[in-house]
N, C-alpha and C positions, 0 to 999 in steps of 0.2 A: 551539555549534560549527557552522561549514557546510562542509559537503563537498563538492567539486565533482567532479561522474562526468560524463565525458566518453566517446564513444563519436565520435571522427573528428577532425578536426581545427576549429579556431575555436568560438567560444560560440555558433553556430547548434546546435551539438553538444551542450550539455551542459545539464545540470542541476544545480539546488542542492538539496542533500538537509541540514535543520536538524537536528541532533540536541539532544533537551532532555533534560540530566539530567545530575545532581547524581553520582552515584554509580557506578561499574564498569558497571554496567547499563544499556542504554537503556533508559526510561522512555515517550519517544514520540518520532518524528520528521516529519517534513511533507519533501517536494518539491516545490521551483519551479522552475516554467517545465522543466515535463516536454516533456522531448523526442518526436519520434513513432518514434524506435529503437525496434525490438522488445525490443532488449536488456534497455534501462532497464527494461520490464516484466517480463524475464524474472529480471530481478535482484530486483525486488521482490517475485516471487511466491518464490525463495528466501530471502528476508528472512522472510516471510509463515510460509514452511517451519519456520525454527527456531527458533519457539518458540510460544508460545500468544497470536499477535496475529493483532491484525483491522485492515482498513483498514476507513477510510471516508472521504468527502470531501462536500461540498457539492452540494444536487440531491436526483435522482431516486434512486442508488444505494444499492441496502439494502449494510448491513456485510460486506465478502467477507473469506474466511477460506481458508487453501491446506490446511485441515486440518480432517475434520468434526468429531472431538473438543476443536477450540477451540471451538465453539460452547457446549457447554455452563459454558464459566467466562465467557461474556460478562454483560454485569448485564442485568437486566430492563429495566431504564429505558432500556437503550442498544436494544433488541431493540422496544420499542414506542414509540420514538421516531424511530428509523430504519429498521425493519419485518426482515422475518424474515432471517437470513444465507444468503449467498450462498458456497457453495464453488468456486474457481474454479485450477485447477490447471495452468495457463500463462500466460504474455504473450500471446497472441494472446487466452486467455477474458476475462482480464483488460480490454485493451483494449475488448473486447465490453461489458464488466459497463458500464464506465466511461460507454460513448457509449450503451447503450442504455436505463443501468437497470436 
């Protein structure tokens, strides 16, 4: 399923947010062609908030988490394969994790 969250008007605006899963539950989801609204990030770090998920993407970035007690259900293999998590508690930190690593 793709959701399109828009923040202004026209597709210079928005993103596509994929949800995958089978079941009442989301399971995982991806965003494309993130926009550079603060929003978009401030919505994902409320996504991040409610429940025991971690993002990660492609790169330098270790796994960021809006919450320190998610860290402990991440698997090992995700933790030494992508190095140690990062807690990161707005859009603005977020954005930082993203460009800087």
């Amino acid at each position: 399923m793709c959701i399109t969250v828009t923040f202004g008007e026209g597709p210079q605006n928005s993103s596509y947010v994929y949800v995958d899963s089978e079941t009442p539950l989301i399971e995982s989801f991806s965003v494309n062609s993130p926009i550079s609204d603060i929003r978009l990030y401030d919505t994902l770090i409320s996504i991040l908030r409610s429940a025991n998920l971690a993002m990660y993407m492609p790169g330098d970035c270790p796994p960021l988490v809006a919450k320190a007690e998610v860290i402990q259900h991440l698997p090992t293999g995700m933790i030494e394969a992508l190095g140690s998590p990062r807690v990161v508690t707005s859009g603005v930190e977020l954005v930082e994790c993203i460009a800087n690593g």
